[in-house]
N, C-alpha and C positions, 0 to 999 in steps of 0.2 A: 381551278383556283380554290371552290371551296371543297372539293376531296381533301386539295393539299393542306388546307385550315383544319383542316377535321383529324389529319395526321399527325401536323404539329402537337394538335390540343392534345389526343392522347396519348402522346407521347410523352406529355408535360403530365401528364396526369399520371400515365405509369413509371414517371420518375418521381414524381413526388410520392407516388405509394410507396415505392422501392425504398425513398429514402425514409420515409417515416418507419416504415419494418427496420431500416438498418438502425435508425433514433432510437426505436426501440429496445433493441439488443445490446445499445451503445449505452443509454442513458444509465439505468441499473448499475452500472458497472460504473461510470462516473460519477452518480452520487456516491456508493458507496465507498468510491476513492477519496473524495474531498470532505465526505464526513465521516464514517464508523470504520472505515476500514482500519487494519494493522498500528503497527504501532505510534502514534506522536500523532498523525492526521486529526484534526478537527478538536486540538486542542487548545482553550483561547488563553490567549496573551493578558497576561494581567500585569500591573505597574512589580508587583513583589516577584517576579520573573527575573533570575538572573540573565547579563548580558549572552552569556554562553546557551541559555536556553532560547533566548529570542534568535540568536541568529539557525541557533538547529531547526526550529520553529520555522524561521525565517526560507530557510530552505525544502523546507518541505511544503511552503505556500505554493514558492514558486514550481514545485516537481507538481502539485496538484493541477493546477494552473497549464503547466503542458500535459499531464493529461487529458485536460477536456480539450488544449488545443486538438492535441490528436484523435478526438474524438469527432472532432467538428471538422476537422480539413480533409475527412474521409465520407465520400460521399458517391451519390452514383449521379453518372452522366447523361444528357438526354437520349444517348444511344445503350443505357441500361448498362455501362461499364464503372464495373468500383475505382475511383479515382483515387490514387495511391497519394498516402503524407509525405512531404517532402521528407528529404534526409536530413537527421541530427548528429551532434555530435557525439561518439560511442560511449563519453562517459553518462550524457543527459538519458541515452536509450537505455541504456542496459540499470538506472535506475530508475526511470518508468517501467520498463520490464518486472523491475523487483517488484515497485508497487503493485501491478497488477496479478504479478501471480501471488501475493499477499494476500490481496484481495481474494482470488480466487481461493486459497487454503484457510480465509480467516474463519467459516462455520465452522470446520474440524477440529481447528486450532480452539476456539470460543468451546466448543463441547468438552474436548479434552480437558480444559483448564477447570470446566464446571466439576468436571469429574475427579479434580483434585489430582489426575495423573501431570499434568506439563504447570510450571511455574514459572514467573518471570524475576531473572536473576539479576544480579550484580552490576554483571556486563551489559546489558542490554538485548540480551538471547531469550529462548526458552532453555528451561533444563528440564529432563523429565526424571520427577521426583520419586513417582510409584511404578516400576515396571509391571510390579508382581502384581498387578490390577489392570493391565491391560492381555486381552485375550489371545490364546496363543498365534493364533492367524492373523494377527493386526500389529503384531510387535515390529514385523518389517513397516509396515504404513506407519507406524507411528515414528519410527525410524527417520524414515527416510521425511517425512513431513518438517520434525526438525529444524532437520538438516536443511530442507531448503527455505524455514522459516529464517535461520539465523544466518543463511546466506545472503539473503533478500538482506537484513537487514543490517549486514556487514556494507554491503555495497552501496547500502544507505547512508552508512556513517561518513564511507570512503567519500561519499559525493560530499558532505558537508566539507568533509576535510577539504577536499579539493576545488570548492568553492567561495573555501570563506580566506580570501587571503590573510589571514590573522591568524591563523590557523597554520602550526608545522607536526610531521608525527609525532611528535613528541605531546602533542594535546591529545592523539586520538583516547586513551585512559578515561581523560578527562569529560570526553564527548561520548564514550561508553557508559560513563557514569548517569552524563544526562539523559544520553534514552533511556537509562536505566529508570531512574528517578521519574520520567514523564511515561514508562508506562506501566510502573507502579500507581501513578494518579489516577491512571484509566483503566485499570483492574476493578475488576466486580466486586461486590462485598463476596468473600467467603474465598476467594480463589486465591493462591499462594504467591507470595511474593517473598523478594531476598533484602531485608534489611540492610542498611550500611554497615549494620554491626555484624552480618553476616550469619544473623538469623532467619531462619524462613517461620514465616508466620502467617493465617490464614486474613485476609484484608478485612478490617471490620465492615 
């Protein structure tokens, strides 16, 4: 009886280690989703907010919010097995998906932009402004970097769209605009952004 007490406990024990290693590798990753990461996250709501930014706003609470669910419903069992998150529905995944490989591109992205090469435009993308300043072996990474930055963040907008019943395609313009607009506010001082007038200029 007490062998088998002694079996339980370290098994409770080496699940509770296992999970703290996995909290570990989980947490990082969800703070940086609910506050610094890519574009509109961790941006606070003030009364002078239009109704169109609060619900874009709006929905990006809630995408942050299932990511730390999925952060928390993934766990190890007392028999040391990674217990799988339930299934969502493909529109909710695949833009948690965007968030986090956002997340995962935003240092390069953040450098790049320091660098005066990638700016944030019109539409609510990067564009890249100085090619002839990036190094010849990095023009495909920066390429392709982009590209899945402004993917992510199509499939971002798409979710708004598709979540805000107020909302028909003929708003998406309009909902471009706002990303646009909200991460112009969260641009660095010095880093390039695309006026409404459709000037680029360095952020004071």
């Amino acid at each position: 009886m007490a062998g088998t007490a002694m079996n339980d406990r370290s098994r409770r024990d080496l699940s509770l280690r296992q999970r703290g290693r996995l909290w570990a590798m989980l947490l990082p990753c969800t703070i940086t989703l609910a506050g610094c990461t890519g574009p509109l996250v961790g941006v606070t709501i003030v009364d002078e907010k239009t109704a169109l930014e609060n619900q874009v706003l709006g929905t990006y609470q809630e995408l942050n919010q299932d990511v730390l669910l999925v952060a928390s419903v993934r766990y190890i069992d007392p028999e040391g097995r990674l217990v799988p998150q339930p299934p969502m529905p493909p529109g909710k995944e695949a833009a948690i998906r965007a968030m986090q490989r956002s997340a995962f591109n935003k240092d390069d992205i953040d450098r790049l932009k320091a660098e005066g090469i990638l700016g944030e435009n019109l539409e609510g993308g990067l564009t890249i402004l100085h090619p002839e300043n990036i190094p010849a072996d990095r023009h495909a990474f920066v390429k392709n970097l982009v590209e899945e930055e402004n993917a992510d963040r199509e499939t971002l907008v798409q979710r708004v769209l598709a979540t805000n019943e107020t909302f028909t395609p003929q708003d998406l313009p309009k909902i471009r605009r706002t990303f646009a607009a909200l991460n112009r506010d969260r641009a660095r001082s010095g880093e390039w952004i695309q006026r409404e007038d459709g000037r680029w200029v360095r952020k004071p």
